[in-house]
C-alpha positions, 0 to 999 in steps of 0.5 A, a space after each residue: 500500500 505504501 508503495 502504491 502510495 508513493 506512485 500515486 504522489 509521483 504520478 500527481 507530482 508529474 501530472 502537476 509539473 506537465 500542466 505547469 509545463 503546458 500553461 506556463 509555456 502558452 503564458 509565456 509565449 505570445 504571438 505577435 501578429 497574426 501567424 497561420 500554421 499549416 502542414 502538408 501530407 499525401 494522401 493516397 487513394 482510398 487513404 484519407 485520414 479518419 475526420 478528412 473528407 475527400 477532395 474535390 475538383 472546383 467544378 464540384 466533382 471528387 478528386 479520388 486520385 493521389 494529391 496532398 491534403 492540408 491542416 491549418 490553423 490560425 492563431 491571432 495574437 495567442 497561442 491557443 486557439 479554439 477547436 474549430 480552428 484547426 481546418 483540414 482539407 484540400 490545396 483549394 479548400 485552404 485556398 478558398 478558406 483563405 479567400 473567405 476570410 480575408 486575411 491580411 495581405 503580404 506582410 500581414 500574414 506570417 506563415 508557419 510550415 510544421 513537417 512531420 517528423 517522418 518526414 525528416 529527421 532531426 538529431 544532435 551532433 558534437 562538434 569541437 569549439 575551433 569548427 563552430 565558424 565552419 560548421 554549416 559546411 560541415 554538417 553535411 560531411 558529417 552526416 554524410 556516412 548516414 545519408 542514403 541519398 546524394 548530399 546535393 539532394 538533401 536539406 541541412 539546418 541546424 539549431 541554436 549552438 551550445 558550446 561547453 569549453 572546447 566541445 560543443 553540441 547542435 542540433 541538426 535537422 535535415 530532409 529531402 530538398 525536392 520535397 521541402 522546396 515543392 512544400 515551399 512552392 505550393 503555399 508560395 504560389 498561394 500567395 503565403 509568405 512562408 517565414 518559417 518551417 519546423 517539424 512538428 515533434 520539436 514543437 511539443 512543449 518539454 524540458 529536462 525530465 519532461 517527456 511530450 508524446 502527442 497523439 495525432 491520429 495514428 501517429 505519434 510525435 515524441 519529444 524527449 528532450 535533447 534526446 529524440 525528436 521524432 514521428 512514428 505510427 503508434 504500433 512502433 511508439 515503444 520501441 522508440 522510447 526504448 532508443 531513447 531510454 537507450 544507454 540513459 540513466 535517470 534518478 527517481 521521479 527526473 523524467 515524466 513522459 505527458 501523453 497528449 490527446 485531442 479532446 476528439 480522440 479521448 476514446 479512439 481505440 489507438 489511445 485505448 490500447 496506447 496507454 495501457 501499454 506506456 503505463 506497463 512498459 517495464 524500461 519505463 517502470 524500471 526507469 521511474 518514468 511516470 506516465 500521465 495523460 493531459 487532454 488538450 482541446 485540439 492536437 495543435 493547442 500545446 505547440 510552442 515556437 521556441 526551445 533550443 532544439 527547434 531548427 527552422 529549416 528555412 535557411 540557406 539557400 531555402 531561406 526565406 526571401 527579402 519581402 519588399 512589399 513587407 517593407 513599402 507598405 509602410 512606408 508607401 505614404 512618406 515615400 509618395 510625399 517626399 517624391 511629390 516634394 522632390 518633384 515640386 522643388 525641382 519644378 519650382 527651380 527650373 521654373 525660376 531658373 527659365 524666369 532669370 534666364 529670359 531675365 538675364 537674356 533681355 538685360 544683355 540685349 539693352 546693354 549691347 544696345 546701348 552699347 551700340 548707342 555709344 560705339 556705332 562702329 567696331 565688332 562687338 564681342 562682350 558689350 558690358 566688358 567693352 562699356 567698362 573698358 571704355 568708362 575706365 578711360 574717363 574715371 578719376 580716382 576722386 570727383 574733383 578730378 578727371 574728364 568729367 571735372 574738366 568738362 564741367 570746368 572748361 564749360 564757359 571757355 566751349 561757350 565762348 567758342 561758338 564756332 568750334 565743334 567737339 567731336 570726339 573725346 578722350 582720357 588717358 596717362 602718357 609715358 610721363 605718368 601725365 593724365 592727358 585730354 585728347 579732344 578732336 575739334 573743329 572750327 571754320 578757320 584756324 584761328 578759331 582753332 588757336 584761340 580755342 588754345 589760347 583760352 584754355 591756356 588763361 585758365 591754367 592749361 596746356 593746351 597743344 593743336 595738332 595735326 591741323 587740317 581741312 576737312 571740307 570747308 572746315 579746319 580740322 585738329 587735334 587738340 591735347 589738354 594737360 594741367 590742373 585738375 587731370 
């Protein structure tokens, strides 16, 4: 009785920690955004699943031949969701489930692949501390002596790596290439965004002395700690606990293996005869491995995406690509807005740049008129170079000096010579460094000429004809002025 007694405690003591287990993992762990988990399996003819319906071609009529059937389910910011969740079908019915529900678009949706594991197989490795930097390279050679298949037709992932001193341990998921990437295409071209893809085994809640073995049907998936991660038809679920219990030594009451079923499977003949036999089995008993049983409301309600033996097989050159439309969504809106301003600015600068052209090319056109207004004669290359030039020849360092002060000053002597005609003028420094005023005149006679010089000499200039000449009926001279105020 005692005995009797002491099992009964531990097996509570178990049941409780898988519980705690369980809810405390689903308390822990929340989604983020919406995720939508979805597996893929063939099915032969005449083979569907108990709880399947047949497939059917859109027009209605039933597709009995070989195809793949699918299960979802859709989790929106939690973990659990409620039974009716978790949909089974074909390809098209997933397609038009996803069509009614209208989720969200590219971006939106973050999609979840679960492999069974039967389907791959997933195992630890050892590994020295100085091949860590090289270890994606090396795990195919690795695993190479076990491969049945060549290695360029096989998928190989690893996990989190552990490394303890010089020695160090990952675990390593590997599957055939062409069936993961058909896997990958199919829900691709459904429009999914497919993030990420585990088997479905390493998603069962455990932890170190907490065994999970769900029941999915006819098959079984078991995690067993760091120690196996697998999928196996029910009739073989013993013998793969013995590979685990193999070479393993474990204290009382350390390990408690939780049986997981559906609330929909709670009386299904393989978990009649399943547990009984987990419950009796002697390397279990012998071992002091505890067995419980925890109904959960459907068989995906105690998955869990964490755990350092969880590989995502979407990596390498099966890793999920950039999503650009993931990205531009946002910010689609700041963008169009700076274009529009990038647009308007350059727009304005080219307008204001047209403006201050049609500007500048009516300013030159004045100043070469005038500039002709001026010199009526000569070639005409830069006008307002040319006006400077020929402006600098008559400009003074002071206003008291210069030909304009001359002028000004001489202004009475050209009013008394009424007969005496200016006809050109100019301002420039001789060799002497002497400014000099060179008039070109003229006048009926020359003495006009000479007494224009003679009444520029009474106010206290040189002035100096030359070069006197007739030019028809007039008298025509150079007439150079030196003196005060030049």
């Amino acid at each position: 009785m005692a005995v009797r007694a002491g099992q009964n405690r531990a097996k509570n003591q178990c049941l409780e920690k898988a519980q705690d287990l369980l809810n405390g993992s689903l308390r822990g762990f929340t989604v983020k955004r919406t995720q939508l988990w979805v597996q893929l399996y063939p099915v032969e003819k005449g083979s569907l699943q108990p709880g399947v319906e047949s497939a059917e071609h859109l027009d209605g009529t039933p597709d009995d031949s070989a195809h793949v059937q699918a299960r979802w389910c859709l989790f929106a910011g939690s973990l659990q969701a409620p039974p009716q969740d978790l949909q089974h079908g074909s390809l098209e019915q997933l397609a038009g489930w996803l069509q009614a529900r209208q989720l969200p678009d590219a971006g939106g949706l973050h999609t979840v692949l679960l492999m069974s594991g039967d389907t791959l197989v997933t195992r630890q490795l050892s590994f020295q501390a100085k091949e860590k930097k090289h270890l994606q390279r090396l795990l195919p050679f690795m695993l190479e002596p076990e491969l049945a298949a060549d290695l360029s037709h096989v998928h190989v992932t690893h996990g989190k790596q552990l490394v303890v001193a010089d020695e160090g341990r990952v675990t390593v998921a590997y599957t055939d290439k062409k069936v993961l990437q058909s896997a990958i295409q199919t829900l691709e071209n459904m429009g999914l965004e497919l993030e990420e893809i585990y088997a479905l085994p390493a998603t069962l809640p455990t932890s170190q002395g907490a065994w999970t073995l769900l029941l999915d049907g006819d098959l079984c998936h078991l995690h067993a700690g760091g120690l196996l991660c697998a999928s196996v038809e029910s009739a073989l679920v013993l013998p793969l606990i013995d590979a685990a219990l193999a070479g393993q030594k474990f204290a009382q009451t350390d390990v408690g293996l939780t049986v997981l079923v559906s609330a929909a499977d709670i009386h299904s003949p393989t978990l009649l005869q399943l547990y009984p036999s987990l419950s009796e089995h002697p390397p279990l008993t012998q071992a002091s491995i505890t067995v419980t049983q925890q109904v959960i409301p459907h068989v995906w309600s105690g998955l869990m995406l964490q755990g350092d033996d969880l590989v995502n097989l979407r990596q390498g050159e099966l890793a999920a690509p950039l999503r650009v439309a993931k990205y531009w969504r946002p910010l689609r809106t700041p963008v169009i807005a700076a274009m529009v301003a990038i647009c308007a600015v350059i727009g304005s600068v080219f307008v204001e740049t047209r403006i201050n052209q049609y500007r500048f090319e009516a300013l030159e056109s004045q100043v070469e008129q005038r500039y002709r207004d001026v010199m009526p004669d000569g070639m005409l290359v830069d006008a307002v170079q040319q006006l400077t030039t020929q402006l600098s020849r008559y400009r003074a360092a002071d206003a008291s000096s210069g030909p304009v002060a001359l002028l000004n000053a001489m202004l009475d002597v050209f009013e008394g010579a009424d007969s005496v005609n200016l006809h050109r003028l100019s301002y420039s420094i001789n060799d002497q460094n002497t400014p000099e005023l060179h008039m070109t005149i003229s006048a009926p006679t020359t003495a006009d000429i000479l007494a224009l010089s003679e009444l520029l000499g009474a106010k206290g200039w040189t002035a100096q004809a030359q070069n006197i000449s007739r030019a028809g009926d007039l008298q025509q001279a150079n007439l150079i002025v030196r003196g005060n105020g030049l």
